[in-house]
Residue frames as a rotation matrix with the C-alpha (Angstrom) as fourth column:
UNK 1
-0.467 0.830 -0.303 10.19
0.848 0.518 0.112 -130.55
0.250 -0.205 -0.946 -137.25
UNK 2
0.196 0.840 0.505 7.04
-0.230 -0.462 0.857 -127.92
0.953 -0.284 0.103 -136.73
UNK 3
-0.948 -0.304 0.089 6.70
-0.180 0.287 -0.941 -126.99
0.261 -0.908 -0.327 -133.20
UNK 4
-0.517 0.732 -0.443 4.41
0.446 0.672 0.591 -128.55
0.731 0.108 -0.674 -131.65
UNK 5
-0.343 0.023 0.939 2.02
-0.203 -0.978 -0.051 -127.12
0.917 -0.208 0.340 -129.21
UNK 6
-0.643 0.314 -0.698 1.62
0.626 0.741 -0.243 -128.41
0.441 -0.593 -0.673 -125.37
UNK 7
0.455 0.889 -0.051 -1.43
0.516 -0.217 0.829 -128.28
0.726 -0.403 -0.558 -123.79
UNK 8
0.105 -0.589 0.801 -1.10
-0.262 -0.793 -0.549 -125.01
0.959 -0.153 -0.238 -121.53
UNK 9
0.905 0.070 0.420 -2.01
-0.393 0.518 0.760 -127.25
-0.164 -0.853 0.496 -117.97
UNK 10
0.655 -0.557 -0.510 1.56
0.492 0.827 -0.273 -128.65
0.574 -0.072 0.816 -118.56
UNK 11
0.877 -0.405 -0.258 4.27
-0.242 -0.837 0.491 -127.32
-0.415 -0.368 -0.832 -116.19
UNK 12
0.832 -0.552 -0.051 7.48
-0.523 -0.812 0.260 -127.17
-0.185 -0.190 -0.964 -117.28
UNK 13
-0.053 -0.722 0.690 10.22
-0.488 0.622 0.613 -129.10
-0.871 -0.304 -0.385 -118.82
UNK 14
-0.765 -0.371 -0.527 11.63
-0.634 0.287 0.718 -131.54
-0.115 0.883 -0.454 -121.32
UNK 15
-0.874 0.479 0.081 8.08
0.472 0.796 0.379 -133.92
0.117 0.370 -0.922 -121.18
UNK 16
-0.651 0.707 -0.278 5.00
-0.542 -0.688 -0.483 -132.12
-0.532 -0.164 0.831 -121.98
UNK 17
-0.249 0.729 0.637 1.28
0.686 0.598 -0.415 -133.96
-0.684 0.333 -0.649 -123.64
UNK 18
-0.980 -0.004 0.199 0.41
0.138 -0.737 0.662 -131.74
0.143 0.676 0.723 -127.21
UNK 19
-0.642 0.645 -0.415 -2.36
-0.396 -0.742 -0.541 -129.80
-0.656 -0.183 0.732 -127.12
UNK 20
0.358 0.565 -0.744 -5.65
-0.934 0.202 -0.296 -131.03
-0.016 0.800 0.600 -129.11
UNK 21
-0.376 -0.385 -0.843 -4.28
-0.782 0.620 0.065 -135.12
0.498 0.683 -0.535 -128.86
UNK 22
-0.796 0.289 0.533 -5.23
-0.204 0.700 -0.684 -136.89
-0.570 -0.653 -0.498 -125.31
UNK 23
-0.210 0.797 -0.567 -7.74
0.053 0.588 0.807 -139.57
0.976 0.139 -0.165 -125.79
UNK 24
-0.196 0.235 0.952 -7.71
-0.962 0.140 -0.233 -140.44
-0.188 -0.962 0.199 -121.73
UNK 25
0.008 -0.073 -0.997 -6.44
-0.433 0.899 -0.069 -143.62
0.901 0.432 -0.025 -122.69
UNK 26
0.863 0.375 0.339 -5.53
-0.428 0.185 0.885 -144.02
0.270 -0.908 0.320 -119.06
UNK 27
0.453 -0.819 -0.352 -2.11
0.637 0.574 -0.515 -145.11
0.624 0.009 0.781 -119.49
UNK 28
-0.148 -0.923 0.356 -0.70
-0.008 -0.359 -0.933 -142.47
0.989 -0.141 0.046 -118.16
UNK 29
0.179 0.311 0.934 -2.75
-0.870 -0.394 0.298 -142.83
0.460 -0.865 0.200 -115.01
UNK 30
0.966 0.242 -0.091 -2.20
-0.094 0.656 0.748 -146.43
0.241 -0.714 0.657 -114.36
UNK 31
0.407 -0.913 -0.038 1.81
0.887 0.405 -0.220 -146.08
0.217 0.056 0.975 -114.91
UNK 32
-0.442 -0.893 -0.081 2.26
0.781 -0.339 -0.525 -142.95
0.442 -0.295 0.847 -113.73
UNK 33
0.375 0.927 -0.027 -0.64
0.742 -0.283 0.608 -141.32
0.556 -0.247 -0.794 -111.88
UNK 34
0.454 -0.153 -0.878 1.68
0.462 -0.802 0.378 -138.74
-0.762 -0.577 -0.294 -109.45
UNK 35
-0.595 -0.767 -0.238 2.90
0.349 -0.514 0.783 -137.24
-0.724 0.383 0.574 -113.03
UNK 36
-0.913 0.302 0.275 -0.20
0.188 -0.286 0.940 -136.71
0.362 0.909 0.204 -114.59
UNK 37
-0.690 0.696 -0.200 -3.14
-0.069 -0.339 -0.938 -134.50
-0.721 -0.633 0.282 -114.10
UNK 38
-0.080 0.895 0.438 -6.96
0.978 -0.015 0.210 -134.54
0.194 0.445 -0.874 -115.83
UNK 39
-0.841 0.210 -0.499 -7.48
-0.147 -0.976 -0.163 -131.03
-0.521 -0.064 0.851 -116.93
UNK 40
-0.306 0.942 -0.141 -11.64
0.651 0.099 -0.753 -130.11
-0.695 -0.322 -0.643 -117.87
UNK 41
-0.955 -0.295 -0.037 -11.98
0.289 -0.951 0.112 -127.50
-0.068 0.096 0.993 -119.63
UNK 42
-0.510 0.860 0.020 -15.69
-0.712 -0.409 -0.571 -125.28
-0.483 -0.305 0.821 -119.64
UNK 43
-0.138 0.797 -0.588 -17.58
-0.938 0.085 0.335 -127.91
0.317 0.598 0.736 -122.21
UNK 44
0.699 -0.008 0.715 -16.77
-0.412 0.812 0.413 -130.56
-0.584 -0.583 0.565 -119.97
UNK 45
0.802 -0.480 -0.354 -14.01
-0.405 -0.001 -0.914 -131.92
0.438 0.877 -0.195 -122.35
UNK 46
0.751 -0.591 0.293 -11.15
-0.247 0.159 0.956 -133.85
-0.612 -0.790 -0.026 -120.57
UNK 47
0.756 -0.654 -0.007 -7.68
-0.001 0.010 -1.000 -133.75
0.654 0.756 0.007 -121.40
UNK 48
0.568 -0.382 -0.729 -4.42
0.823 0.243 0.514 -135.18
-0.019 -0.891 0.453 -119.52
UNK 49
0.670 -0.650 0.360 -1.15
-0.536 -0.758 -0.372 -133.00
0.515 0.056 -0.856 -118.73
UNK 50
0.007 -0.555 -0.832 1.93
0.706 0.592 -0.389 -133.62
0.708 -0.585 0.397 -117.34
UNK 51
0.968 0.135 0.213 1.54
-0.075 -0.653 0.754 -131.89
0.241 -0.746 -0.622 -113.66
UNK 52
0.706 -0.695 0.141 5.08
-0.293 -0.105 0.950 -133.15
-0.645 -0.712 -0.278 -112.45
UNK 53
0.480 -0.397 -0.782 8.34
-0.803 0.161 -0.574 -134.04
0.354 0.904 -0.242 -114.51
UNK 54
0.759 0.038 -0.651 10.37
0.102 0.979 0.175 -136.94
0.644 -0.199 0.739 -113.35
UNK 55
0.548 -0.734 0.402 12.51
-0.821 -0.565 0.088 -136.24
0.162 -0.378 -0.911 -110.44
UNK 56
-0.205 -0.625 0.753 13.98
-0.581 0.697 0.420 -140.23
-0.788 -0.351 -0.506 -109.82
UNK 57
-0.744 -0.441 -0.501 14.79
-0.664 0.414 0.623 -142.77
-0.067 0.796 -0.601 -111.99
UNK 58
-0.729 0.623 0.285 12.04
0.605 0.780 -0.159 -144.91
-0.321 0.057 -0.945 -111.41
UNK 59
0.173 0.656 -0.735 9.52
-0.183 -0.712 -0.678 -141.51
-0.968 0.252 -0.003 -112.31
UNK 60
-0.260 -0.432 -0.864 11.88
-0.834 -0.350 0.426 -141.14
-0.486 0.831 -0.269 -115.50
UNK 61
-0.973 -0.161 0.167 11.28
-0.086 0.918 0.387 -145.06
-0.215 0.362 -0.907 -116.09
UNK 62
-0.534 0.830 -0.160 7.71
0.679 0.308 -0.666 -144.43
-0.504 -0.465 -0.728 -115.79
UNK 63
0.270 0.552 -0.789 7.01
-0.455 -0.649 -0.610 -141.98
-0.849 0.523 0.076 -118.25
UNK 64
-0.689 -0.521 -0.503 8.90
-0.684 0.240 0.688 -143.93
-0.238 0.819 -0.522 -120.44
UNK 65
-0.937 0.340 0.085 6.65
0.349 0.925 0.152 -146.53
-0.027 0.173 -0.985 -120.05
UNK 66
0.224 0.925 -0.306 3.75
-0.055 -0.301 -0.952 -144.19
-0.973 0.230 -0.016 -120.64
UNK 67
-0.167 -0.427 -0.889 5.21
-0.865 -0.370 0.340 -143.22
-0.474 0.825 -0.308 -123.81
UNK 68
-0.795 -0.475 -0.377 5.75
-0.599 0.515 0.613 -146.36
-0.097 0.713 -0.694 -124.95
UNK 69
-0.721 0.670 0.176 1.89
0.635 0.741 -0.220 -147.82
-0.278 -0.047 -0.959 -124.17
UNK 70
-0.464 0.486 -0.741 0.38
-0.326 -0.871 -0.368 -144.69
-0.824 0.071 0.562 -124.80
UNK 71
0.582 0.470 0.664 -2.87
0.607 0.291 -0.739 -145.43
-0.541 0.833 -0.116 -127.71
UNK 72
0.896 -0.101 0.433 -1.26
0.336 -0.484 -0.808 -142.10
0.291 0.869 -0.400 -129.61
UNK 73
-0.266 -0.877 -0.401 2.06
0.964 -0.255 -0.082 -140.05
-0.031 -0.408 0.912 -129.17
UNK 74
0.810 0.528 0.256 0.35
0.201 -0.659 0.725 -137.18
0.551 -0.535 -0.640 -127.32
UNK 75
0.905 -0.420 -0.076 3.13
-0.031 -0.241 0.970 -137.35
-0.425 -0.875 -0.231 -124.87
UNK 76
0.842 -0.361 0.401 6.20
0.279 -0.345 -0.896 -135.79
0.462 0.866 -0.190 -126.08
UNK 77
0.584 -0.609 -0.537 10.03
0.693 0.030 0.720 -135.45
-0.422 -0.793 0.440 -125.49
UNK 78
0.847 -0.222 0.484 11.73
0.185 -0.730 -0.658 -131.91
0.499 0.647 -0.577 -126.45
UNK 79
0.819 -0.539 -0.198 14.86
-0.402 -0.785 0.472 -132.13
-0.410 -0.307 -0.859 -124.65
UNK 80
0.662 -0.428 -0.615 18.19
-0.673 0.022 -0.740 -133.03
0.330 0.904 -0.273 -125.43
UNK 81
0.215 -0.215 0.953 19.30
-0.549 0.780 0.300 -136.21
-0.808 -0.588 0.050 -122.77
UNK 82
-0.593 -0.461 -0.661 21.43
-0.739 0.636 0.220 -138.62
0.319 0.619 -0.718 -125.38
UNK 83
-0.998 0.013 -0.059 20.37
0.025 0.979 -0.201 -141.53
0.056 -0.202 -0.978 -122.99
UNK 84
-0.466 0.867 0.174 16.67
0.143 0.268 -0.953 -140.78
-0.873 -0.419 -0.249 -122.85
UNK 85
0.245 0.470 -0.848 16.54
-0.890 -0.239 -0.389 -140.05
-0.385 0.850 0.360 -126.24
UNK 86
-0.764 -0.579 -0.284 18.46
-0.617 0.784 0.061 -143.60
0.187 0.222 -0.957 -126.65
UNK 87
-0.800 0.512 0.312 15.94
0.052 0.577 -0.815 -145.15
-0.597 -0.636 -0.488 -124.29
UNK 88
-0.038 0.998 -0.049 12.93
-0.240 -0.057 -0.969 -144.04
-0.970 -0.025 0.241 -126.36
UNK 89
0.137 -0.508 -0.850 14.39
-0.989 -0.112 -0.093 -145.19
-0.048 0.854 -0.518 -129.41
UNK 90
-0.952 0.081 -0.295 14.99
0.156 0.958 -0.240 -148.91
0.263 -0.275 -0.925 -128.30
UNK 91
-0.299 0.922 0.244 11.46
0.504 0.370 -0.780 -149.06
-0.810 -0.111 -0.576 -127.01
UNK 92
-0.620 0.448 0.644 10.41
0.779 0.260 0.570 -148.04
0.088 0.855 -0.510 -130.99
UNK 93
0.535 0.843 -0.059 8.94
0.840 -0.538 -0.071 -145.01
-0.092 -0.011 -0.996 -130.03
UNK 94
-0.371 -0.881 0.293 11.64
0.893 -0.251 0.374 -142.28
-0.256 0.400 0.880 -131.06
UNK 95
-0.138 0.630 0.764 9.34
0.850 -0.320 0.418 -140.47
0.508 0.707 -0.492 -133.10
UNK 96
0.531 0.810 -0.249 8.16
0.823 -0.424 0.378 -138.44
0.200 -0.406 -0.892 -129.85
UNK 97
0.128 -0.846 -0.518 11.34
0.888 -0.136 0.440 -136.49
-0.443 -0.516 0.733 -129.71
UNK 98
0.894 0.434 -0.110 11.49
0.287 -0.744 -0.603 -132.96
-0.344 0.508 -0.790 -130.68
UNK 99
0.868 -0.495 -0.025 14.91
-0.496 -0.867 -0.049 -132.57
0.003 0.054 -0.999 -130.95
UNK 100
0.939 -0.175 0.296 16.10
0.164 0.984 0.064 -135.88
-0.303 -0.011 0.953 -131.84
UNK 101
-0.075 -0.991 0.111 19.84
-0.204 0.124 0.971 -136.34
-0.976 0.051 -0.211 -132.25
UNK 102
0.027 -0.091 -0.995 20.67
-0.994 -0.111 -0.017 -137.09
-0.109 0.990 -0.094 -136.23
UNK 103
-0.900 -0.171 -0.402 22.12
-0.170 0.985 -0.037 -140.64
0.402 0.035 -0.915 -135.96
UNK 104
-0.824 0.547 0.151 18.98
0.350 0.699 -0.623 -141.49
-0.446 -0.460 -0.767 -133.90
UNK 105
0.220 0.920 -0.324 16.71
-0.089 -0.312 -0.946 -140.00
-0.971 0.237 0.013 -135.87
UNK 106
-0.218 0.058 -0.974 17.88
-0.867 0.446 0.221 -141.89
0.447 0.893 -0.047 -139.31
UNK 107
-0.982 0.042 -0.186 17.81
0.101 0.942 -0.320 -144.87
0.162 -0.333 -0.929 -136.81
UNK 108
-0.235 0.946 -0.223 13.66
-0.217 -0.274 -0.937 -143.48
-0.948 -0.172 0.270 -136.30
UNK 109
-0.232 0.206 -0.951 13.55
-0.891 -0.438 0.123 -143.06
-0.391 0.875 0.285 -139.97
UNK 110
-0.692 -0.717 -0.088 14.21
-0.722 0.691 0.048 -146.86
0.026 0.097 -0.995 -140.72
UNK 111
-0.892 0.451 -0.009 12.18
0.255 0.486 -0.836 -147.94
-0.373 -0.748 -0.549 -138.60
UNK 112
-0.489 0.519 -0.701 8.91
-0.208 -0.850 -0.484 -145.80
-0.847 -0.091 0.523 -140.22
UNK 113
-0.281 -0.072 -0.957 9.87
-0.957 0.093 0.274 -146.79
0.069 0.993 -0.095 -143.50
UNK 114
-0.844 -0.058 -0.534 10.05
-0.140 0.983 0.115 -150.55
0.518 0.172 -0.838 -142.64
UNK 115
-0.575 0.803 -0.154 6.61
0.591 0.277 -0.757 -150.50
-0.566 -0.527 -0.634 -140.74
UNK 116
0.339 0.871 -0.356 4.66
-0.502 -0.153 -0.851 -148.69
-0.796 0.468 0.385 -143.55
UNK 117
-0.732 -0.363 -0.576 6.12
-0.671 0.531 0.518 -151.60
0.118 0.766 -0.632 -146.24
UNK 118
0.483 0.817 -0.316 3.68
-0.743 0.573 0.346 -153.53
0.463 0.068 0.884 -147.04
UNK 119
0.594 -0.222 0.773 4.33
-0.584 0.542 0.604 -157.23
-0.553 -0.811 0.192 -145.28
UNK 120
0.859 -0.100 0.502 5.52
0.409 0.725 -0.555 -158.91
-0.308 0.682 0.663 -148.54
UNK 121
0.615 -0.783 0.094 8.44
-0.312 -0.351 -0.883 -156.41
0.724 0.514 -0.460 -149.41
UNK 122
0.602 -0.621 0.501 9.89
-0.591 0.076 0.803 -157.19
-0.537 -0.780 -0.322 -145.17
């Protein structure tokens, strides 16, 4: 995969929002508002970040559940956690992984393929 580029308001770590994607859907504020900041920039533009990474399982559960309601896949995982890559994988949203295991990324692939089939081939 192409690296991708996060927005530069992210700090640190294996979940970061790409540069040039936020809508400000607001998911990430209503499901996880102490991990995510509104960055401005001079034309008045507004674009989220992740300000904090997840330090407790219920944080970690919470970004997951940004991820997975998010309108686009702006928010992005690049590390290499089996079980949180597992986790985003069951909730169908794989894709966001930079650095996806093989087996789970053919198990991503699948999935891609069989949601751009038309409904009549399922």
């Amino acid at each position: 995969m192409s690296e991708l580029k996060p927005h530069a308001a992210n700090v640190p770590g294996d979940f970061y929002v790409e540069d040039g994607c936020c809508a400000m859907c607001d998911v990430p504020f209503t499901f996880a508002p102490d991990l995510f900041g509104e960055f401005q920039n001079s034309q008045g533009s507004r674009h989220c970040y992740v300000k904090r990474q997840p330090q407790t399982p219920s944080e970690l559960s919470s970004m997951l559940d940004v991820i997975q309601c998010a309108e686009l896949e702006c928010i992005r995982y690049r590390g290499g956690d089996r079980q949180i890559q597992l986790d985003l994988v069951d909730r169908e949203v794989g894709n966001v992984c930079d650095n996806l295991a093989p087996d789970l990324q053919e198990r991503v692939d699948a999935l891609m393929l069989k949601r751009n089939r038309p409904w009549w081939k399922f």
